[in-house]
Kinemage of the C-alpha trace (Angstrom):
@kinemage 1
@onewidth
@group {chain A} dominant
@subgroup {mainchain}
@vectorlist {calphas} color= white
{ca unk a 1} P 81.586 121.000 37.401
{ca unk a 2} L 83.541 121.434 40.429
{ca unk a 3} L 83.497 119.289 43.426
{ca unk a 4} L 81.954 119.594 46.583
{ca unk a 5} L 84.190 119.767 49.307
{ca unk a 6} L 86.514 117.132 49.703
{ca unk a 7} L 84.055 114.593 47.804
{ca unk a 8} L 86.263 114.272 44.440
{ca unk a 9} L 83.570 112.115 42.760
{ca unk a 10} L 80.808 114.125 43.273
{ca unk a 11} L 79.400 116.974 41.529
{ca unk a 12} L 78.082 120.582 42.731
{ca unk a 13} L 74.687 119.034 42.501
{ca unk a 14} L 75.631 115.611 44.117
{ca unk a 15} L 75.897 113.344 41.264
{ca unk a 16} L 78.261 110.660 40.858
{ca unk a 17} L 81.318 112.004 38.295
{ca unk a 18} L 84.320 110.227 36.843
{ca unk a 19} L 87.216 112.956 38.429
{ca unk a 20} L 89.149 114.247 35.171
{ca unk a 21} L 92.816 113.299 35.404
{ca unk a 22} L 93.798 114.562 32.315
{ca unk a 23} L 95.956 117.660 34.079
{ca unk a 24} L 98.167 115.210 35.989
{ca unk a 25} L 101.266 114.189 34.808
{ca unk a 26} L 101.855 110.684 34.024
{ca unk a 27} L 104.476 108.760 36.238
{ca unk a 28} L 105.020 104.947 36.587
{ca unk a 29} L 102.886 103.470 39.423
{ca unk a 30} L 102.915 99.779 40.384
{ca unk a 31} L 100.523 98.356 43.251
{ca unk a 32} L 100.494 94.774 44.903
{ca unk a 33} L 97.733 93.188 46.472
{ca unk a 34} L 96.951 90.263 48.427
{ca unk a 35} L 94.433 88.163 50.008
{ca unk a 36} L 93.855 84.532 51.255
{ca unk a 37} L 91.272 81.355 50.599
{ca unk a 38} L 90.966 79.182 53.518
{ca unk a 39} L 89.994 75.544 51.996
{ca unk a 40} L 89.510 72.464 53.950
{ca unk a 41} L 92.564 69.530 53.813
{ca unk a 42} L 91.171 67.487 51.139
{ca unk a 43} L 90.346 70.230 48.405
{ca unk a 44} L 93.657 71.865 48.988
{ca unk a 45} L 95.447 68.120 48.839
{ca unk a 46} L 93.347 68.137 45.707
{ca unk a 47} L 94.576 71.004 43.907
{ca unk a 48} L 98.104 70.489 45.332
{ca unk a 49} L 98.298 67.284 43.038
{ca unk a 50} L 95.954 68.719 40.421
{ca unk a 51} L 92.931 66.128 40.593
{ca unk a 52} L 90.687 68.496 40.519
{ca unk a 53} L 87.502 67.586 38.104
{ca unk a 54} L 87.264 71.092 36.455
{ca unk a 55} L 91.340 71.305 35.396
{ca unk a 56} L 94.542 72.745 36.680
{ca unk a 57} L 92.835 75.479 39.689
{ca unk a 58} L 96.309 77.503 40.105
{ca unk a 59} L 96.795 78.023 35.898
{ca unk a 60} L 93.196 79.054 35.841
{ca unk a 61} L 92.804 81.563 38.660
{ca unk a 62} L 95.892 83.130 37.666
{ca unk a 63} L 95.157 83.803 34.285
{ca unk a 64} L 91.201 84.994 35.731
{ca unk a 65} L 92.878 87.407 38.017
{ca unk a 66} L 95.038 88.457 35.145
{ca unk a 67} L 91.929 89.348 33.004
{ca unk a 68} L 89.777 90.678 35.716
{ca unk a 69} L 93.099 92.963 36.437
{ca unk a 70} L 92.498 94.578 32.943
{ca unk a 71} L 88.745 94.640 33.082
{ca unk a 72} L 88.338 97.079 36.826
{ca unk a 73} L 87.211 99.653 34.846
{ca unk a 74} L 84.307 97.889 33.918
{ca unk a 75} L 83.913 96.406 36.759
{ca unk a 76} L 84.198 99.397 39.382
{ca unk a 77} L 82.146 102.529 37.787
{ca unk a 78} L 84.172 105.706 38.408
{ca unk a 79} L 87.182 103.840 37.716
{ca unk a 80} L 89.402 104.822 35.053
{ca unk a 81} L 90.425 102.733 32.326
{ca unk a 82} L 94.099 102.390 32.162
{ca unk a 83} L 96.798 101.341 30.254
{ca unk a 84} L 98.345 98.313 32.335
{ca unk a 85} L 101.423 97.637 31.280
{ca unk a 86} L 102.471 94.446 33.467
{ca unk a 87} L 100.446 92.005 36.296
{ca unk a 88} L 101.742 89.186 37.799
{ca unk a 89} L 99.967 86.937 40.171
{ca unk a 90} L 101.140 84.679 42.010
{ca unk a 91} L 99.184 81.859 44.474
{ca unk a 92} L 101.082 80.281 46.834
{ca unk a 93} L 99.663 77.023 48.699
{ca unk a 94} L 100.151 76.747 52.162
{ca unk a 95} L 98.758 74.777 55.108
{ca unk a 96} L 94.982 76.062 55.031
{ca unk a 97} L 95.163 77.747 51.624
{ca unk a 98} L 96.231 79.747 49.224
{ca unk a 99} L 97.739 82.961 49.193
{ca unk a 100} L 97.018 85.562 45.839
{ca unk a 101} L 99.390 88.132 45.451
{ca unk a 102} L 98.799 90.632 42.561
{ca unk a 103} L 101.359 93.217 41.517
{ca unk a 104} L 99.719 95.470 38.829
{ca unk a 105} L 102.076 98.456 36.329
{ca unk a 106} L 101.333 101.432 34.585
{ca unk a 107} L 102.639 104.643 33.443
{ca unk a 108} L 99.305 106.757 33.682
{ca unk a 109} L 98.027 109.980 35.336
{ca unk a 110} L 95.888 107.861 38.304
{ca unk a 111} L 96.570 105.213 40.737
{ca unk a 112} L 96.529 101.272 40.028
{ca unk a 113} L 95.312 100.100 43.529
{ca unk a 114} L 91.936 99.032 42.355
{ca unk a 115} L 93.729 96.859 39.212
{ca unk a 116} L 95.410 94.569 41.936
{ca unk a 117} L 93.025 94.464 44.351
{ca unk a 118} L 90.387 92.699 41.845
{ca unk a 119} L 93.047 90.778 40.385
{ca unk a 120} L 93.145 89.395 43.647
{ca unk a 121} L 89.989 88.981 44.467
{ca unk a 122} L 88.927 87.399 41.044
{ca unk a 123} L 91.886 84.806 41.367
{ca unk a 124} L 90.429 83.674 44.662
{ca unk a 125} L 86.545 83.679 43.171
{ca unk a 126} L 88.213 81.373 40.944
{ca unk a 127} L 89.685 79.329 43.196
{ca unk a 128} L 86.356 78.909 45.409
{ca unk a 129} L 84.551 78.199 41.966
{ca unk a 130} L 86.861 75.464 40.832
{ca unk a 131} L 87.153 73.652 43.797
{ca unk a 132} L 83.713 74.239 45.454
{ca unk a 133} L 82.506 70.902 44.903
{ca unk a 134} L 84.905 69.776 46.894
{ca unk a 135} L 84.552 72.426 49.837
{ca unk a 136} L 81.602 74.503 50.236
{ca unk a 137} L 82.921 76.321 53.408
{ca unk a 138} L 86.085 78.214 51.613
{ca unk a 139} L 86.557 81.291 53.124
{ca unk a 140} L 88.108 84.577 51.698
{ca unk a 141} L 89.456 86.681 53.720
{ca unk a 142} L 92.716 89.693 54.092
{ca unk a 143} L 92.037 91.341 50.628
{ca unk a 144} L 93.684 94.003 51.486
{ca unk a 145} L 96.503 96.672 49.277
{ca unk a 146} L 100.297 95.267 50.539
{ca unk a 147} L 101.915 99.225 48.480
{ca unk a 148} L 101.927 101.790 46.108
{ca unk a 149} L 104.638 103.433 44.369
{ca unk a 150} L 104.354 106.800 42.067
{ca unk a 151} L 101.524 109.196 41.680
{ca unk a 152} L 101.241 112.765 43.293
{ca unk a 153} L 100.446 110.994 46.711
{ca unk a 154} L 103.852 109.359 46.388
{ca unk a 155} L 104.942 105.659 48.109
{ca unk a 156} L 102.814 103.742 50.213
{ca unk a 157} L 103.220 100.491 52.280
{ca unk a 158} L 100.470 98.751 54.892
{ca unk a 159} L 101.843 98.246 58.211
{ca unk a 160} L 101.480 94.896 59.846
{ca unk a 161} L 97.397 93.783 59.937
């Protein structure tokens, strides 16, 4: 069924659809991500020296945000289920928290923007559930998509936020 105006994920009668890239040619796309947990001086001075009850907070979010990375398409409905072929994340401490920084790969016929973004956003979940005993009011904030590269759209970079 063809779409309805501009709306690419809805039908001619106005149901949701998963758009059919299978016309597009495949090119090598690569998105990065980041976002931010604010967390209070002790909990951070906590996972800084890694005496935090429930284990090593950096290893674990990283390797969640991995994961979740490979899972969006579960996660997101109309999103398509590609083949990643690299993620790194890293998580950076600094003064009032930690920063996540996601860059997701593929060579595929659709965009990797949502991989990274809930790599992101699952390595900071992770964060705030490891450490919440220690500080309730953690605060996630700046998720937002740093580029793109590849794809018929071609290159894309955020200006300053």
């Amino acid at each position: 069924m063809a779409a309805t105006g501009k709306l690419t994920h809805i039908d001619a009668e106005g149901a949701a659809r998963m758009v059919d890239v299978s016309a597009k040619a495949e090119t090598k796309r690569e998105a990065v991500a980041e976002g931010r947990i604010l967390i209070g001086a002790a909990a951070l001075d906590a996972i800084r020296a890694g005496s935090v009850k429930k284990g090593d907070v950096l290893a674990v979010a990283r390797v969640a945000g991995i994961m979740a990375a490979k899972k969006t398409a579960e996660l997101i409905p109309l999103c398509h289920p590609l083949p990643i072929s690299g993620v790194t994340l890293d998580l950076a401490i600094e003064a009032d928290g930690i920063r996540a920084t996601a860059t997701v790969a593929t060579t595929y016929t659709t965009g990797i923007e949502m991989e990274a973004l809930t790599a992101v956003t699952t390595a900071l979940l992770t964060v705030y559930d490891m450490a919440k005993a220690l500080d309730r009011g953690m605060r996630i904030e700046g998720v937002r998509l740093l580029s793109k590269t590849g794809g018929k759209s071609g290159d894309w970079k955020a200006g300053d936020a």
